[in-house]
C-alpha positions as MATLAB code, in Angstrom:
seq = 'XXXXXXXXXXXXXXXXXXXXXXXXXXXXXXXXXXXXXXXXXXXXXXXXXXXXXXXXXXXXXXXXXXXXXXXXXXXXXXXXXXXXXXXXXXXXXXXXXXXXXXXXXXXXXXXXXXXXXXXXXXXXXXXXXXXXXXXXXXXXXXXXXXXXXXXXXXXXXXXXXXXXXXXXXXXXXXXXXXXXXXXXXXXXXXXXXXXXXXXXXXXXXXXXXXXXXXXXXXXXXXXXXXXXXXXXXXXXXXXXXXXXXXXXXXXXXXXXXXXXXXXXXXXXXXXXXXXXXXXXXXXXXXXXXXXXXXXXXXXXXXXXXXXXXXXXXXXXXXXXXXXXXXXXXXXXXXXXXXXXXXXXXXXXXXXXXXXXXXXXXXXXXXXXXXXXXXXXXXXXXXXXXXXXXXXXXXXXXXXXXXXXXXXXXXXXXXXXXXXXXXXXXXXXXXXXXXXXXXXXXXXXXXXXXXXXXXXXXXXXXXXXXXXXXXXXXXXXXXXXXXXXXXXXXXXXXXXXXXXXXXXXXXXXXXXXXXXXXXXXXXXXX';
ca = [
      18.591  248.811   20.848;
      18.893  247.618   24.320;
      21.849  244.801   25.107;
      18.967  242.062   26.231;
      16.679  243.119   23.598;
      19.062  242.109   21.149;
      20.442  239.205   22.715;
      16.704  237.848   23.035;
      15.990  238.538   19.528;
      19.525  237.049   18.614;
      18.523  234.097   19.656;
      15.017  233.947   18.594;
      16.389  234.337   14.984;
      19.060  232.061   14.837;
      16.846  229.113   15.999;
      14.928  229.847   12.582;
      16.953  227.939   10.473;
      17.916  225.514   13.211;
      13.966  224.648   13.236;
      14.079  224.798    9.805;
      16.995  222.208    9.729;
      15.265  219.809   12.129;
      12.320  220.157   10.149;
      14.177  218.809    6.622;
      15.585  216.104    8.251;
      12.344  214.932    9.829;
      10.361  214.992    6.293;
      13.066  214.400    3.836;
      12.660  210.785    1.791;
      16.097  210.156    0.677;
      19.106  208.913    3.227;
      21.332  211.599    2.429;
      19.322  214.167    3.776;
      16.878  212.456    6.425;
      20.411  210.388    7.607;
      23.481  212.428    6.691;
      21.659  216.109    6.768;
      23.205  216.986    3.937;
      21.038  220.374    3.894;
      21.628  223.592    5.317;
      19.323  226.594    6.289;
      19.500  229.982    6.610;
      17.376  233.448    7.211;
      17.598  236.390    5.123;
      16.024  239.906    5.636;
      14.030  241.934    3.251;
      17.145  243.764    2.249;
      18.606  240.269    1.117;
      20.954  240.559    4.174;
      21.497  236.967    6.016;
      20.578  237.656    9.299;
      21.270  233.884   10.448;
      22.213  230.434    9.141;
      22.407  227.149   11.226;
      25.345  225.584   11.413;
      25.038  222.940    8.510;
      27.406  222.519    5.457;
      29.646  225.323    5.400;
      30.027  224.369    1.528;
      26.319  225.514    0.980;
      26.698  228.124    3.636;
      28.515  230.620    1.931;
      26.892  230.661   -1.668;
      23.549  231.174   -0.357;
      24.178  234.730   -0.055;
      25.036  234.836   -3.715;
      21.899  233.211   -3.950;
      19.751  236.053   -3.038;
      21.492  238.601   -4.746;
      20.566  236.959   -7.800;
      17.088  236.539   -7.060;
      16.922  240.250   -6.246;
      18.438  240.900   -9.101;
      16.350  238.693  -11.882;
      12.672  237.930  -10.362;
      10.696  240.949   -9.264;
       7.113  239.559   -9.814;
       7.523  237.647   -6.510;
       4.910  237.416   -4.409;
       3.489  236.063   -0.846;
       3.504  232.187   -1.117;
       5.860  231.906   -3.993;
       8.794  229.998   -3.504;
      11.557  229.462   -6.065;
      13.934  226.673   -7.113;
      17.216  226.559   -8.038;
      20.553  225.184   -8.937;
      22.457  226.698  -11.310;
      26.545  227.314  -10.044;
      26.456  230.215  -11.779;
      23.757  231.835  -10.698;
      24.128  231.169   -7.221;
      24.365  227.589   -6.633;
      27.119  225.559   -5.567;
      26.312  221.943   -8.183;
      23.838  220.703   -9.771;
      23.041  218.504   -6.865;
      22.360  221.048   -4.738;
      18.865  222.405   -4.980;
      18.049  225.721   -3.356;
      14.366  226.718   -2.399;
      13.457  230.142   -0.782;
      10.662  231.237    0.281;
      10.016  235.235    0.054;
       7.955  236.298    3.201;
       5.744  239.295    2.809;
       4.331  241.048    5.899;
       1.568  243.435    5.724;
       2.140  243.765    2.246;
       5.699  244.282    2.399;
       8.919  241.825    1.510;
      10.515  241.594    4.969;
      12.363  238.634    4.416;
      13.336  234.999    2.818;
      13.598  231.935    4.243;
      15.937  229.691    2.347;
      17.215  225.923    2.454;
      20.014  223.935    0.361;
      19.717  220.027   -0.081;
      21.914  217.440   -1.732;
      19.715  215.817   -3.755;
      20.743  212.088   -4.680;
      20.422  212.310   -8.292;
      19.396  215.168  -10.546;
      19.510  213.377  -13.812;
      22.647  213.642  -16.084;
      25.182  211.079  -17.838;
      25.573  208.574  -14.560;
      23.712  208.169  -11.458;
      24.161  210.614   -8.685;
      24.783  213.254  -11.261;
      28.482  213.587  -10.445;
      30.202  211.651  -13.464;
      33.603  211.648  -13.360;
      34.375  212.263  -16.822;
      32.125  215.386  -17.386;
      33.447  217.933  -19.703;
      29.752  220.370  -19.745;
      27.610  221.179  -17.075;
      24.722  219.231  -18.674;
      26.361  215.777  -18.389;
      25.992  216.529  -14.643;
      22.359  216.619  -14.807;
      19.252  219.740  -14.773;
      20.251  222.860  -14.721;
      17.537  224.809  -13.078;
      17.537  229.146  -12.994;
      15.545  230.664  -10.673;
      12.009  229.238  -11.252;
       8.836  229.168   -9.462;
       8.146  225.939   -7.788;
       5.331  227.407   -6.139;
       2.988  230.023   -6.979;
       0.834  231.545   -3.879;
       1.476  228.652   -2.406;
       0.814  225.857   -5.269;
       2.529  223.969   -7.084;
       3.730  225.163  -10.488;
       2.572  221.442  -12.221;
       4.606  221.985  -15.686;
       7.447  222.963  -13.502;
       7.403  220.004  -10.807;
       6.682  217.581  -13.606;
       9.698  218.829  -16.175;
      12.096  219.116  -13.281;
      11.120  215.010  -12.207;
      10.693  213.457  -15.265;
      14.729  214.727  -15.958;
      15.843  212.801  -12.344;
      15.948  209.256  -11.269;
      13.727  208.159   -8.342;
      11.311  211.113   -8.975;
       9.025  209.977   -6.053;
      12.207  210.352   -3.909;
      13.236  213.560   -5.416;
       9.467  214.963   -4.910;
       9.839  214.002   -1.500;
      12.632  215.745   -1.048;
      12.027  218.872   -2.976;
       8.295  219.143   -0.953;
      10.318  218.248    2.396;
      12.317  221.572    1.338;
       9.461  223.655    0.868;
       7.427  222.663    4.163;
      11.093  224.041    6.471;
      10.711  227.589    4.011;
       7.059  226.921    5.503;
       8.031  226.608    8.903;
      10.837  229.489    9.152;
       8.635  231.895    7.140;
       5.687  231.588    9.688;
       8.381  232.031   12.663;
       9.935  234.995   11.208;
       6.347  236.228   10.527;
       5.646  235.735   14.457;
       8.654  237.626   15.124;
       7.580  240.588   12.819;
       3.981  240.513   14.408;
       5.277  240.446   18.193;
       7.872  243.400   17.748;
       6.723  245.297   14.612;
       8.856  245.594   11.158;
      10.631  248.638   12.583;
      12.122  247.176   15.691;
      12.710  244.068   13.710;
      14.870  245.943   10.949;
      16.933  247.883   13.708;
      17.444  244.494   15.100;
      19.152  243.403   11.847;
      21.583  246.293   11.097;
      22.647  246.275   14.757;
      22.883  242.730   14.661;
      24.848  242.788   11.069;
      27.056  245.446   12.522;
      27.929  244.083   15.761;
      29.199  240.860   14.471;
      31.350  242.769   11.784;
      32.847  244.751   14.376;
      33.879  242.152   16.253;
      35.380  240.363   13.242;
      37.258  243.511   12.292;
      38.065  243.374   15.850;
      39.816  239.652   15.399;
      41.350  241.151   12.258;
      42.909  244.169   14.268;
      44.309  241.963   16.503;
      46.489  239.765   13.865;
      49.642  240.295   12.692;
      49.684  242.569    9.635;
      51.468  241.354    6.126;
      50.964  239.307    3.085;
      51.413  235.333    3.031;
      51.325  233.021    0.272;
      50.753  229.300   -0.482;
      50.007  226.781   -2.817;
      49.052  223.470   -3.268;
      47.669  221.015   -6.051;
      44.877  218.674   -6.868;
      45.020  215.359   -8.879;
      44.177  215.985  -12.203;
      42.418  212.845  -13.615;
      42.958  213.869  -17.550;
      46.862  213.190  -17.174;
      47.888  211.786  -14.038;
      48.954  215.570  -13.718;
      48.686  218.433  -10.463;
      46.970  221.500  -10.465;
      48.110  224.631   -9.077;
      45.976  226.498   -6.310;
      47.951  229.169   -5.343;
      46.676  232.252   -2.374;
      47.905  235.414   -1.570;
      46.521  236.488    2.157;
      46.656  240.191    2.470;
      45.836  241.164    6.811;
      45.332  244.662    6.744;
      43.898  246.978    9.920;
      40.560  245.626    9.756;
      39.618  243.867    6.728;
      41.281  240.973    4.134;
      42.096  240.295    0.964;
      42.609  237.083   -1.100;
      44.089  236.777   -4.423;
      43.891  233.870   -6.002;
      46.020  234.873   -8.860;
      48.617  231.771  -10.086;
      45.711  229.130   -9.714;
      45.438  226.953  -12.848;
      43.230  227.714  -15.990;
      39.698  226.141  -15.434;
      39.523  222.551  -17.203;
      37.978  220.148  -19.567;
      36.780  218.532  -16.467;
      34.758  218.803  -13.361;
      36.861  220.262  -10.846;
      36.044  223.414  -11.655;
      34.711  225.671   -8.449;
      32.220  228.398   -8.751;
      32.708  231.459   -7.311;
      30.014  231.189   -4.558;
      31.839  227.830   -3.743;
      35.517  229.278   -3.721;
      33.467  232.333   -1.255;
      32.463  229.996    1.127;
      35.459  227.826    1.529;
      37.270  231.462    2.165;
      34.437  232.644    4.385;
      35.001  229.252    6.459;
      38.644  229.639    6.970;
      38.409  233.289    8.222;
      35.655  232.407   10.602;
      37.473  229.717   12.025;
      40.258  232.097   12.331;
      38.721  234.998   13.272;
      36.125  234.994   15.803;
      34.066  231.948   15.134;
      31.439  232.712   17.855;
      30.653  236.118   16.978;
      26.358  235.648   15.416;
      26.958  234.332   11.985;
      25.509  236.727    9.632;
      26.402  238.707    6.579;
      28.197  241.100    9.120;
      31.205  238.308    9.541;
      31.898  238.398    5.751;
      31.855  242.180    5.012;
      35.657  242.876    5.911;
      36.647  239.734    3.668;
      37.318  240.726    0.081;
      38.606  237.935   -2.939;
      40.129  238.679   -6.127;
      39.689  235.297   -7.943;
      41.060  235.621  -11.859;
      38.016  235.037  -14.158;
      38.125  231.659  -16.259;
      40.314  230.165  -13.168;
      39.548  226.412  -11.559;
      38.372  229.178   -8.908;
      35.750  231.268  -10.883;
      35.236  229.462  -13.726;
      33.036  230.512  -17.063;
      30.202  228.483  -17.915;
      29.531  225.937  -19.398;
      32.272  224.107  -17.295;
      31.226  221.270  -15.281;
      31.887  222.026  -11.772;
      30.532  218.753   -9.569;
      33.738  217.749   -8.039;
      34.974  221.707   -7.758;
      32.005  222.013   -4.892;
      33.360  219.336   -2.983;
      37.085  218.745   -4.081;
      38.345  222.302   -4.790;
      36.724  224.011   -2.025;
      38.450  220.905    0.082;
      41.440  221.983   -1.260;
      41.248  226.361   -1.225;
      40.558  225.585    2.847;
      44.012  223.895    3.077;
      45.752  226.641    0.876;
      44.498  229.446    2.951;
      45.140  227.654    6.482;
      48.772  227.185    5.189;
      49.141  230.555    4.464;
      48.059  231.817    7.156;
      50.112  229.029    9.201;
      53.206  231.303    9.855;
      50.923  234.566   10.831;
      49.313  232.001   13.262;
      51.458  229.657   14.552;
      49.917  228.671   17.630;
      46.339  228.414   15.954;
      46.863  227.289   12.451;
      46.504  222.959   12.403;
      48.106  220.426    9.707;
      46.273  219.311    6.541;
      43.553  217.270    7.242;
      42.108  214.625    4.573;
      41.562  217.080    2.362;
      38.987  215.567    0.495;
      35.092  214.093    0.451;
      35.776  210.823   -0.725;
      32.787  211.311   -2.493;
      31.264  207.529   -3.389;
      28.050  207.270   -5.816;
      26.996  204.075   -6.410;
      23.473  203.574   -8.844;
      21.303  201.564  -10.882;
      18.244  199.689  -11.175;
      16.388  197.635   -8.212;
      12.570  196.184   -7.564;
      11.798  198.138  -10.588;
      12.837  201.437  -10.280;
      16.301  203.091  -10.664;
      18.243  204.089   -7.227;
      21.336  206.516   -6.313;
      23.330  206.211   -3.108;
      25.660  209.015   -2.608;
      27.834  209.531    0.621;
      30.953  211.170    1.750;
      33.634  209.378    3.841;
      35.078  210.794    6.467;
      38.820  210.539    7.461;
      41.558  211.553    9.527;
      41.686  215.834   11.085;
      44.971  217.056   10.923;
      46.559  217.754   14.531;
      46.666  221.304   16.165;
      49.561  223.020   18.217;
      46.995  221.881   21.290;
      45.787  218.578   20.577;
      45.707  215.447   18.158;
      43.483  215.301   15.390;
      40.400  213.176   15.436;
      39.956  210.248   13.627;
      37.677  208.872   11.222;
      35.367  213.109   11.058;
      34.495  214.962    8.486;
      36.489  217.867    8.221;
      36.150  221.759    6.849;
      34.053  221.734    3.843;
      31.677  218.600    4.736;
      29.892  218.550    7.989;
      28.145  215.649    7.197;
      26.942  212.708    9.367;
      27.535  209.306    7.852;
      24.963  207.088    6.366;
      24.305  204.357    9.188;
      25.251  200.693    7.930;
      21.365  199.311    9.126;
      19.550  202.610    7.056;
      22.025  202.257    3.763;
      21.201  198.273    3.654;
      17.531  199.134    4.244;
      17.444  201.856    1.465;
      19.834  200.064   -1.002;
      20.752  197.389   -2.796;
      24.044  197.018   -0.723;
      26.122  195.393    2.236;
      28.031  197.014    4.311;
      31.562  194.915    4.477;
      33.722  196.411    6.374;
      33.745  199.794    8.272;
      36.657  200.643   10.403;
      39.847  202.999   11.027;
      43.079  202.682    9.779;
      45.384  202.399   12.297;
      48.709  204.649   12.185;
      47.111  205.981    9.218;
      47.448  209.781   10.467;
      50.716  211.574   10.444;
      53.204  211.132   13.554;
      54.364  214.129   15.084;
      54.165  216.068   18.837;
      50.513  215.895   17.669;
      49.703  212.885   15.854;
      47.111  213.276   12.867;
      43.459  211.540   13.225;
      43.267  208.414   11.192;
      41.602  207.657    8.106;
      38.626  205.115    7.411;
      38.119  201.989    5.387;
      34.219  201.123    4.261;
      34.417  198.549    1.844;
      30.622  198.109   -0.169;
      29.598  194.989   -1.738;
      26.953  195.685   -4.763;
      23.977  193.246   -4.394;
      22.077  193.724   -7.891;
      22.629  192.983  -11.110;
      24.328  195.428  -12.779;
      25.189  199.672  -11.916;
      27.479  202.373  -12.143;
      30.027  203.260   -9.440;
      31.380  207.067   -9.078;
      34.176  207.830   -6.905;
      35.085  211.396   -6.892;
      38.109  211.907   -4.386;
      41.690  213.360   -3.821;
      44.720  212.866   -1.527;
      45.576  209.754   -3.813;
      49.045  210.486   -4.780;
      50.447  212.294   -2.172;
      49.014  212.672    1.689;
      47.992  215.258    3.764;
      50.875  217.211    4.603;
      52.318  217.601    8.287;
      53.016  220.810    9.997;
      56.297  222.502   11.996;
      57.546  219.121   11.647;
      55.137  217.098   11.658;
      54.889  214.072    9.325;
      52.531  214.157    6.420;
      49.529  211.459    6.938;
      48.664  208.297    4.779;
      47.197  208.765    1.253;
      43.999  207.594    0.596;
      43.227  204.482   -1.572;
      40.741  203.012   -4.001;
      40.090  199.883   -4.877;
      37.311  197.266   -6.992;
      37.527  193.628   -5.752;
      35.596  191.199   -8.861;
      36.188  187.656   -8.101;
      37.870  188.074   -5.266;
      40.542  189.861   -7.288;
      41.731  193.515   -6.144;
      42.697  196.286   -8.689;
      43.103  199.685   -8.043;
      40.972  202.565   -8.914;
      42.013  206.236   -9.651;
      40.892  208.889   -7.651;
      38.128  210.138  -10.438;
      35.998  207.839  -12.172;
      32.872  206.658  -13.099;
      32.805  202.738  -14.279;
      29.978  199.609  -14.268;
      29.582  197.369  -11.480;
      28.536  194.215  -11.333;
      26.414  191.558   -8.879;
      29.140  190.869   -6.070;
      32.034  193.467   -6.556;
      33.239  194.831   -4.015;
      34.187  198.765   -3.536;
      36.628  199.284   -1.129;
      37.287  203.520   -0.397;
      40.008  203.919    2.141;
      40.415  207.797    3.180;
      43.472  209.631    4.218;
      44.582  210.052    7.657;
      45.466  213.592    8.515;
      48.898  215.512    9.198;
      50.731  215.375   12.362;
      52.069  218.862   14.334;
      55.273  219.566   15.145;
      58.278  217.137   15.085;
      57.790  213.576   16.563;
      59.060  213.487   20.141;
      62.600  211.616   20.340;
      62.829  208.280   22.877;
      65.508  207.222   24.737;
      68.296  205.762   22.630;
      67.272  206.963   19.098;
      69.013  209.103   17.479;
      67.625  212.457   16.811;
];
C-alpha cells in the first residue's frame, strides 16, 4: 500500500474510537463516566484483530482483545445490529464493574469488523454498593456476572435481558443510561467504519489492516532489538487485608532479539479475597509497561503486543481460577504488576526506567439511599508520579493503570449526597531525591444522609512507594473516619456503615524520588 495511503487511513481509523469516546462521555448518565471517562474504546477488524483503540484506561485496554477472542469463539449466530454485553473476568472482562458492549459490523453481508466500548459502571448489584466489597470471598458478592449475551438483537433491545440485568443493580435508570449511552458510541464507530469500507472497498480496507498490524510490530521488535539482551527479576508485595500480611508478586523479564517474555512464576497463590487479577488484567498491565518502554508512538494495535509473550502460573493472584473474586485485582494488582515489571527492567534501562509511583487507585465507594432511590459514588484518587532520571514527578495524577479524570467537587455535590471538605496536596509528601517524587492528595468527604456504606479499596498503606538509584521512598498513604469530630484510622481494605456527618478522609501516597538527594553546603554527606 502506498506510504500516504496508509498514513491517511491510519488516521481515519484511529479517530474511530476517539469519536466513539467523545460520544460516551457526551450521553453517559452517571459521573464516573460523563465526568471521570472512566470508559475506553477500541476498533476491531473482521478477523478479531484490534486495528485501533483510543487512548483511555489502559486497565480496560488490554483485555479487550481477550474480549473478542471469546466472542469468536462462543457466539456464531451473530448478526448485523446485534450487539452483545458483557462482564465476566474470565471470559474476557476485567470486573464485574466493567461492562463491555460490541457491536459486530457486517458489510455487504460480510463480518468486517466490531466496534467495542468498556465502561465502569457505578454499581452492578452485589453485597455493598459500588459492587467492590472489601470482604468478598466469590465473584457473586461483587455483583452480576454477565457472559456474552445479546443486549440487542437487529438492533432492539433484548427486553428479558435489559430488564434481568437492571432489576440485579442499584440506580437502574442510571445504569440504563449508561448501558444505552454504550450502545449509541458502538452506533457511531460502526457507521464510520462502515463509511470507510464503502469509500475504499473491503479489499483495500483489509490490506490496510495487516500492513498496519505489521508495521507497528516491526517497529516494536525494532525497540526490542535495540535493548540490552538478558533476564531481570523483581518483586514486590501487596497488603493483604486477611492478616495484616504481604503478598509476593514476583517477574522474570526475559529481552530476547526481537520479542519478550514474562514469567510470573513465585507470585503468591490466588486468595480468599478480592485481589485476585484476571489474566486479561495481568495482560494489559504488561502490555502497558512494554509500550511505555518500547516505542509508545508506534499506531496502537494488536501489532504492538505480538512480540510480548507471559507465562503466568494458573491458580496465581495473576491468573486466577474462578470463582475468585477479583474487584480489587483489576485495579490494585495490575497497580502493582506495572511497578514489578518497571523495576525489573530498571537496571536494563537506567536512564528511562522512573521510581514507584503511588502505586495504587485509592479506590473510594461511598452508597446508600437518597430522595428515594439508592445511589453509588465511586472515584479513584490520584496521587503523587514517581520521578524520572529527567524530571520530577507530578503531583496529585493518576498514574499507569488509571487514566482517569477526577470527579469535579461542584458535579459530585450535585449528583450526591455529599460535601466536598477538603481537597488539596500534601506537601513534601513525595520522595526527596536528585528528582523529587510528585506529591500525594488529601480529599476528605463528609456523608450528608442518613445512613450508607463506605468502601475503600487501596494500597501503599504500610510501606511507601519506593525511591530509585538513591532516591528516597515517598509518603504512605492514609485512611481515616472522623464521627464526632473524633479521628480513627481505617485499613487499606474495607467496607463499613456510615453515618449522617462522618467524615472520610483518603490521603494518597506521594511518589518515589530518583537518584540520591543532592548534598548542601555544610552537611555531611
Amino acid at each position: 500500500m502506498d506510504p500516504v495511503e496508509l498514513e491517511v487511513l491510519r488516521n481515519a481509523v484511529t479517530f474511530v474510537p476517539e469519536e466513539m469516546g467523545i460520544a460516551l462521555r457526551r450521553t453517559a448518565y452517571s459521573p464516573n463516566i460523563k465526568e471521570r471517562m472512566d470508559a475506553s474504546c477500541a476498533l476491531f477488524d473482521g478477523e478479531g484483530r484490534m486495528l485501533a483503540q483510543a487512548e483511555h484506561i489502559p486497565v480496560h485496554l488490554g483485555s479487550m482483545p481477550v474480549t473478542i477472542e471469546v466472542l469468536r469463539e462462543e457466539m456464531s449466530d451473530l448478526a448485523d445490529g446485534d450487539q452483545v454485553i458483557v462482564n465476566d473476568p474470565y471470559r474476557g472482562g476485567s470486573h464485574l464493574p466493567d461492562i463491555t458492549l460490541v457491536r459486530p459490523i457486517f458489510y455487504r453481508g460480510t463480518l468486517r469488523g466490531y466496534a467495542v466500548n468498556k465502561a465502569h459502571h457505578a454499581d452492578v448489584g452485589g453485597s455493598a454498593p459500588g459492587s467492590m466489597p472489601a470482604d468478598s470471598v466469590i465473584l457473586a458478592d461483587e455483583g452480576l456476572v454477565i457472559p456474552p449475551t445479546k443486549f440487542l438483537r437487529r438492533g432492539e433491545e433484548v427486553r428479558a435481558v435489559v430488564q434481568e440485568i437492571i432489576r440485579e443493580m442499584r440506580n437502574p435508570r442510571e445504569r440504563l443510561g449508561d448501558l444505552r449511552a454504550q450502545v449509541a458510541a458502538n452506533e457511531l464507530g460502526a457507521s464510520r467504519f462502515l463509511s470507510l469500507l464503502s469509500k475504499y472497498g473491503a479489499t483495500r480496507i483489509d490490506t490496510f489492516a495487516s500492513e498496519i498490524l505489521a508495521y507497528s510490530e516491526r517497529r516494536v521488535r525494532a525497540a526490542i532489538a535495540a535493548m540490552p539482551r538478558g533476564t531481570w527479576r523483581a518483586r514486590d508485595v501487596l497488603e493483604d487485608p486477611r492478616d495484616d500480611g504481604f503478598l509476593p508478586i514476583a517477574a522474570e523479564v526475559t529481552v530476547g532479539g526481537s520479542g519478550i517474555l514474562v514469567d510470573f512464576e513465585g507470585t503468591s497463590r490466588q486468595i480468599e479475597g478480592n485481589l485476585n487479577a484476571p489474566l486479561s488484567v495481568t495482560l494489559s498491565a504488561m502490555y502497558y509497561v512494554f509500550r511505555c518502554l518500547t516505542d509508545p508512538e508506534a499506531p496502537a494495535n494488536s501489532g504492538c503486543y505480538a512480540p510480548i509473550a507471559v507465562h503466568a502460573p494458573h491458580g496465581s493472584l495473576v491468573n486466577p481460577r474462578p470463582p475468585a473474586p477479583v474487584a480489587a485485582g483489576n485495579v490494585e494488582t495490575s497497580s502493582r504488576v506495572v511497578d514489578v515489571l518497571l523495576l525489573a527492567m530498571a537496571e536494563a534501562l537506567p536512564g528511562v526506567v522512573p521510581a514507584q509511583s503511588q502505586g495504587t487507585m485509592n479506590n473510594l465507594l461511598i452508597g446508600g439511599r437518597w430522595r428515594s432511590q439508592d445511589f453509588s459514588y465511586y472515584e479513584t484518587i490520584a496521587g503523587g508520579e514517581g520521578a524520572f532520571p529527567f524530571r520530577e514527578g507530578q503531583s496529585g495524577i493518576h498514574t499507569h493503570m488509571t487514566n482517569t479524570k477526577n470527579t469535579p467537587v461542584e458535579a459530585l455535590e450535585l449528583a450526591y449526597p455529599l460535601r466536598v471538605e477538603e481537597y488539596r496536596l500534601i506537601p513534601r509528601s513525595g520522595g526527596a531525591g536528585r528528582h523529587r517524587g510528585g506529591d500525594g492528595i488529601r480529599r476528605s468527604i463528609r456523608f450528608l444522609a442518613d445512613r450508607g456504606t463506605l468502601t475503600i479499596i487501596s494500597d501503599r498503606r504500610r510501606r511507601g512507594p519506593a525511591g530509585l538509584a538513591g532516591g528516597h521512598d515517598g509518603s504512605r498513604g492514609r485512611n481515616r473516619l472522623i464521627r464526632g469530630g473524633r479521628p480513627a484510622a481505617l485499613p487499606g481494605k474495607t467496607t463499613r456503615e456510615v453515618r449522617r456527618g462522618d467524615v472520610v478522609v483518603v490521603e494518597t501516597p506521594g511518589g518515589g524520588g530518583w537518584g540520591r538527594p543532592a548534598v548542601r553546603e555544610g552537611q555531611a554527606p
